[in-house]
C-alpha positions, 0 to 999 in steps of 0.5 A: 584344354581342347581336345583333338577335334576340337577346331573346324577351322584352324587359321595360321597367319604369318606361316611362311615364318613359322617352323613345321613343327610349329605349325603342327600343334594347332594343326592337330587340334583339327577336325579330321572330319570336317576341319578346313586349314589355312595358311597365310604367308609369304613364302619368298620372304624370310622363313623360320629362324633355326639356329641349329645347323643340325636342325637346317640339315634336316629341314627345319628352316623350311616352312610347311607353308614353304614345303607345300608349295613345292608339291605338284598339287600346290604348284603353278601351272599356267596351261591347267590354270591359266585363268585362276592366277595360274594355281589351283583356285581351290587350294591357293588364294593369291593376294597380290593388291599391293597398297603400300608401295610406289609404283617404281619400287614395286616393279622389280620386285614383281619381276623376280619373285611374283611373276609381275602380278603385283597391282600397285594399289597404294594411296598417291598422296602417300607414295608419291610425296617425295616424287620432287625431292630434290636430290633424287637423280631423276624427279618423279622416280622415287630411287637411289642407288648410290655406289660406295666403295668403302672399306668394310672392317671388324672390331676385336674377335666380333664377327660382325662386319661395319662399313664407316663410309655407309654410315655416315653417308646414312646419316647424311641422307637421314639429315638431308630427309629429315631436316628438309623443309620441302621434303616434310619427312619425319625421323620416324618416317625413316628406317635404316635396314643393313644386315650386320649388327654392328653396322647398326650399332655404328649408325645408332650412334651417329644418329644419337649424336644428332639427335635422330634417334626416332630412326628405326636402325636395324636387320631385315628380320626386324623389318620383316612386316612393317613399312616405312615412307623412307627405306635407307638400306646399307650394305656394308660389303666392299672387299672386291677380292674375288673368292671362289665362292660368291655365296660366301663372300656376299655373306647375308647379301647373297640371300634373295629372301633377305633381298626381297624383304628389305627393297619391299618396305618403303611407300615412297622413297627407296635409298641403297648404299653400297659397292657396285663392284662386289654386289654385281656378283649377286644376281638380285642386286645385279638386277637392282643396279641395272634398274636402276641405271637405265632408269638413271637414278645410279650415282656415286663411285664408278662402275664396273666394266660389266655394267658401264655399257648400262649407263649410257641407256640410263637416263640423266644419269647422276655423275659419278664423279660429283660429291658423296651428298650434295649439300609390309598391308603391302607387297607381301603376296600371301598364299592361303592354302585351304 
């Protein structure tokens, strides 16, 4: 047993996902004397899983990592910091070298929760390989927004939403992936992210019936620290009646944390399935549909009114009318606090 005391330096990785409570017990195994703390983590990715609404209530789905953060000692100041990347270089150690991804898939990412210091430090024989598949709507740039205006739907009394036309239109890029012969993509090389259950278990079983098991099917939480050479992400949401409130109409999709995570898993090639018309309404997804549409790798259903002036900025823009389918060291940026 150790005692109080015990450690002088006390290292906790992966804080932006532990609870404070959690964090607090090898905490208090410290020397108050001359011990020195560090947490390493992410805290615009995913934080502690809490169940108990009570529990949420009061805090405890922020982590300390989280918490500190926030506290003025911890907090970017550009003018007083300028030259340290902006935070206290005594108190945080920013890690922005990203060696996993595409150059293309890292920038909006960057943009909306990094303040665009990640450096794209990736190996070029990995993140560009897939830079001439050819059925990218723009060679060279490794994304694909395809529009779906499907019909999301329930089974039973289960709460989990499925959206039938994502899915197949999953496995068909699965298929075109992986049994292509100029793309040398394997079904491991491949991870399928959508954030209900029973989308997972629906594309499960396609895959199964196509002997594409070795494709990794499943939530963002699942996903949250690994990597894969292909993201395929489905969104499953497509009911265009407006509610009063989007937050709960977007359900998982209206979280940017979620958001962040799951467009931050691939090296080179990014696929999103989804409706334009209902994920304009979130801001992260609206920023991920102009992207891609002034940089013409949107394609499928047609757009909303808010985004059509868009399109004639893209460039090459797929056409809308055509057929369905012709034929984490990474991005993580931790934040050691000592």
């Amino acid at each position: 047993m150790f005692g109080v005391g015990h450690f002088t330096h006390v290292f906790v990785d992966e804080a932006g996902q532990a609870s404070e409570p959690e964090c607090l017990v090898p905490l208090g195994l410290m020397s108050d004397v001359s011990g020195q703390i560090v947490l390493s983590g992410d805290p615009m990715q995913l934080g502690p899983v809490i169940k108990s609404r009570l529990a949420m209530a009061y805090g405890l789905n922020v982590s300390l990592l989280e918490r500190l953060m926030s506290r003025p000692a911890y907090q970017r100041d550009e003018n007083a910091f300028g030259a340290c990347g902006s935070h206290n270089p005594l108190l945080v150690t920013k890690l922005v070298k990203n060696y996993r991804s595409h150059k293309a898939l890292l920038t909006l990412p960057s943009r909306l929760f990094y303040h665009r210091e990640l450096e794209v430090c990736a190996d070029p024989t990995v993140v560009n390989s897939l830079l001439g598949w050819e059925k990218l709507p723009k060679k060279g740039f490794p994304l694909i927004f395809h529009g779906v205006r499907g019909s999301e739907a329930r089974e039973g009394r289960s709460p989990s939403w499925f959206n039938p036309t994502e899915a197949v239109q999953v496995l068909r890029y699965c298929c075109l992936l992986a049994r292509s012969t100029s793309s040398q993509v394997s079904a491991s090389d491949i991870g399928v992210i959508t954030p209900y259950r029973k989308q997972v278990e629906k594309i499960r079983i396609l895959l199964r019936n196509v002997d594409l098991m070795d494709v990794k099917v499943g939530s963002v939480e699942e996903f949250q620290g690994q990597e894969y050479l292909v993201i395929i992400i489905s969104t499953v949401r497509s009911n265009e009646d407006r509610f009063e409130d989007d937050r709960y109409f977007l359900g998982f999709l209206s979280n940017s944390k979620r958001f962040n995570v799951a467009i931050t898993r691939p090296k080179a090639l990014l696929i999103v399935l989804g409706n334009p018309h209902v994920l304009v309404r979130d801001p992260c997804f609206g920023a991920l549909l102009e992207y891609s549409i002034t940089n013409g790798v949107y394609m499928g259903c047609d757009l909303p009114p808010e985004l059509q002036s868009l399109q004639n900025c893209g460039e090459g823009v797929a056409d809308p009318s055509g057929p369905v389918v012709p034929g984490s060291p990474g991005p993580e940026k931790h934040h050691e606090l000592s």
